[in-house]
Backbone as a chain_set.jsonl record, in Angstrom:
{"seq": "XXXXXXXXXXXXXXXXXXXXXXXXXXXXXXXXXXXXXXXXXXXXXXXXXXXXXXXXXXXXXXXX", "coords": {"N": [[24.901, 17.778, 0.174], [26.22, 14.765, 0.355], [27.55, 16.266, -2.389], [29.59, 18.314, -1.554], [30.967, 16.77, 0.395], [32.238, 14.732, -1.473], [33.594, 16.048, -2.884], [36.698, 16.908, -4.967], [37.144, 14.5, -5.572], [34.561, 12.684, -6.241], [31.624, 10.832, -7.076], [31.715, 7.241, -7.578], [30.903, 4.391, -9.447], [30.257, 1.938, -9.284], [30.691, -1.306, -11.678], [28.901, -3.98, -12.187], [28.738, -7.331, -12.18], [27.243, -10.542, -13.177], [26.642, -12.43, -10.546], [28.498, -10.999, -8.713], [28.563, -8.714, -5.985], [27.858, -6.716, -3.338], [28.994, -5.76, -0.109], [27.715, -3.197, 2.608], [27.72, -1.585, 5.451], [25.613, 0.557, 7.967], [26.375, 3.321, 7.463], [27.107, 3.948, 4.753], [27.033, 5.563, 2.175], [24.533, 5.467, -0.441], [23.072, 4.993, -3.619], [20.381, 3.749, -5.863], [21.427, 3.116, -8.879], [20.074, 3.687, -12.479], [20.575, 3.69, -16.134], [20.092, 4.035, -19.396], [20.903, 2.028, -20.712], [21.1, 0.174, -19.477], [19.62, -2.79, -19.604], [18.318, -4.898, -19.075], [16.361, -7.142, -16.813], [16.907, -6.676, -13.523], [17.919, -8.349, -10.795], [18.109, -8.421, -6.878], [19.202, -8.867, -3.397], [18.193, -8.202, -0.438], [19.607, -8.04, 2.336], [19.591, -8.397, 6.281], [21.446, -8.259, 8.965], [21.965, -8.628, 12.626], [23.173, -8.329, 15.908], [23.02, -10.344, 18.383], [22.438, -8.33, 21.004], [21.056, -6.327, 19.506], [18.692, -6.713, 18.171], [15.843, -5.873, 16.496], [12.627, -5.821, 18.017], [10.086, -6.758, 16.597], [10.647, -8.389, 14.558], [10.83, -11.665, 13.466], [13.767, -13.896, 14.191], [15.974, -16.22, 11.987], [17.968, -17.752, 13.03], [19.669, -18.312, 16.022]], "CA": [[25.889, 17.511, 1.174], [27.283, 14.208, -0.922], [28.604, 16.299, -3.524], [30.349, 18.622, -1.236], [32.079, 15.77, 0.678], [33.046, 14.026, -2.275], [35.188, 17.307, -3.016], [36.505, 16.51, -6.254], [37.093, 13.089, -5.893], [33.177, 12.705, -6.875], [31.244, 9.825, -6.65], [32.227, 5.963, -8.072], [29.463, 3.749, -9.613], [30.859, -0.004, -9.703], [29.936, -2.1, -12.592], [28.759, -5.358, -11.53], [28.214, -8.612, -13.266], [26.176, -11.825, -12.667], [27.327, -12.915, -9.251], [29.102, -9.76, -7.874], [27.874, -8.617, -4.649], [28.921, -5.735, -2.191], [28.332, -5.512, 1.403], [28.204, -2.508, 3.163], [26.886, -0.916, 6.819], [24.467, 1.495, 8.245], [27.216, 4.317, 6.91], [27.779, 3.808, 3.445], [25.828, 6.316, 1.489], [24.425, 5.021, -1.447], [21.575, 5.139, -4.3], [20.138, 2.757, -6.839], [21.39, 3.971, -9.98], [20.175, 3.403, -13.588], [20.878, 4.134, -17.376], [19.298, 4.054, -20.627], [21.912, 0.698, -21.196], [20.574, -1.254, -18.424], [17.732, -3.064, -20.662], [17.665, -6.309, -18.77], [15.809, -7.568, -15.561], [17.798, -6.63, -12.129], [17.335, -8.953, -8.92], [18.896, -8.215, -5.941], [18.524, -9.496, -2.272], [18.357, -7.507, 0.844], [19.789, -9.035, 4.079], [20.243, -7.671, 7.16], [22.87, -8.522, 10.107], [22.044, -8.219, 14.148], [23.373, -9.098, 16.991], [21.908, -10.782, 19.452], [21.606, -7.336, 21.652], [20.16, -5.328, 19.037], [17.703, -7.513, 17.079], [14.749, -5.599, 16.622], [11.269, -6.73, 18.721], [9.237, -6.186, 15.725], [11.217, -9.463, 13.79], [11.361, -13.059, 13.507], [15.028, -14.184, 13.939], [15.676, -17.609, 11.633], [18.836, -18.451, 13.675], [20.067, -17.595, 17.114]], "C": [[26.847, 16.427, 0.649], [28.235, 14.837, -1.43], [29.917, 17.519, -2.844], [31.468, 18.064, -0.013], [32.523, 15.161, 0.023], [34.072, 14.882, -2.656], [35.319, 16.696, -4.577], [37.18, 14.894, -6.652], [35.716, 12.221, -6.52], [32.976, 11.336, -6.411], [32.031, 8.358, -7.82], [31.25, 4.799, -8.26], [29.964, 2.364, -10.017], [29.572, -0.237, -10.791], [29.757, -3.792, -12.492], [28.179, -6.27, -12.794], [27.817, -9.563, -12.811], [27.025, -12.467, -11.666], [27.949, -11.84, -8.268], [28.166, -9.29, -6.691], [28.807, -7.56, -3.994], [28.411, -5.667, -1.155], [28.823, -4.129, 2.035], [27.272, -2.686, 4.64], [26.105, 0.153, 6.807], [24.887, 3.145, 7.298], [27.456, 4.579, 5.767], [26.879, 4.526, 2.927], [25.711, 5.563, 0.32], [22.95, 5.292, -2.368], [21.089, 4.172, -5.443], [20.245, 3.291, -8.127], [20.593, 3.337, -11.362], [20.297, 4.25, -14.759], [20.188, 3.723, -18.315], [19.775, 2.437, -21.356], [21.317, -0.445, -20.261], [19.164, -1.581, -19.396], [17.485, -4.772, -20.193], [17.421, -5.994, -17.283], [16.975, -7.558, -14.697], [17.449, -7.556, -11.242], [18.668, -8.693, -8.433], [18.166, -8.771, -4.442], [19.313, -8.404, -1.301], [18.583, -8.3, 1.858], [20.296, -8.271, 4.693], [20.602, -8.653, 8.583], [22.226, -7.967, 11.238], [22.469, -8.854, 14.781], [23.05, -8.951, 17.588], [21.24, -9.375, 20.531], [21.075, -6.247, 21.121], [19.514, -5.588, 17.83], [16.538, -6.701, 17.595], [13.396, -6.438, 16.942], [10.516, -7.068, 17.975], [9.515, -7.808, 14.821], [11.649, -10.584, 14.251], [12.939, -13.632, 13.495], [14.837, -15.89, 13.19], [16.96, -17.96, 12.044], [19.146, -17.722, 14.789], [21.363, -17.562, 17.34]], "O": [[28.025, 16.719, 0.44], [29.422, 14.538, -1.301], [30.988, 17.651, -3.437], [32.463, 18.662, 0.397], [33.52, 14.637, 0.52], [35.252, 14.547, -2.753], [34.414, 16.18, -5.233], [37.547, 14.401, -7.718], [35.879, 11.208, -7.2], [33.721, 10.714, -5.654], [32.803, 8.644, -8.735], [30.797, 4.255, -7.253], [29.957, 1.926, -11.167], [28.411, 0.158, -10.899], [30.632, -4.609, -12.781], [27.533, -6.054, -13.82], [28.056, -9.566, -11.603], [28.078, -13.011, -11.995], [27.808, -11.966, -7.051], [26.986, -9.641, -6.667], [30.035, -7.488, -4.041], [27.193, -5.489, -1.152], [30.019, -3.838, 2.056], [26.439, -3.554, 4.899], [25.863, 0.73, 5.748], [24.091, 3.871, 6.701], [28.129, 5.596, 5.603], [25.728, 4.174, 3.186], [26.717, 4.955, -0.046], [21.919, 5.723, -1.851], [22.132, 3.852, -6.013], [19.288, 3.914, -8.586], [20.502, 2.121, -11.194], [20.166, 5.464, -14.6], [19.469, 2.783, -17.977], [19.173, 1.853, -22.257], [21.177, -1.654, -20.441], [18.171, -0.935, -19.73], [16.761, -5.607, -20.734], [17.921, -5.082, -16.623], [17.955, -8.257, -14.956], [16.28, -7.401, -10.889], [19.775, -8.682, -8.97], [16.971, -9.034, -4.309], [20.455, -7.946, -1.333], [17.811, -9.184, 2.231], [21.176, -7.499, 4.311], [19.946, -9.608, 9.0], [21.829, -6.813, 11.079], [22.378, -10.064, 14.577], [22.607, -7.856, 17.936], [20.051, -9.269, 20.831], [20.655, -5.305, 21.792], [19.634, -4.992, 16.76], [16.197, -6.716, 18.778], [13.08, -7.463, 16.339], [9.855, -7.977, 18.477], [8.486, -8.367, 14.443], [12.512, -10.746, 15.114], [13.261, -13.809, 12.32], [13.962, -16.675, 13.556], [17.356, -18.771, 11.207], [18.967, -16.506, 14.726], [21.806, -16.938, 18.304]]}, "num_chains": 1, "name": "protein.A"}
């Protein structure tokens, strides 16, 4: 389904460098790519965004 909404504009794989960062939303399709070139250690951090009326019950909030 992707590749027939990308049409032939296709997909676009940013190249990121030490500090770069992208934020998206619930919408943004996406996948964790790699290559045979990537030969060093990745970190990345997950954070997620609610507001106040749809913070899941299940989770600690660390600010209100």
């Amino acid at each position: 389904m992707a590749e027939k909404c990308a049409g032939d504009v296709g997909f676009k794989r940013p190249i990121f460098q030490p500090g770069d960062v992208m934020l998206f939303d619930e919408l943004f399709l996406h996948s964790t790519a790699a290559d045979p070139g990537m030969t060093e250690t990745r970190y990345a951090m997950e954070t997620w965004f609610f507001g106040p009326s749809a913070f899941p019950d299940q989770y600690t909030p660390l600010a209100f």
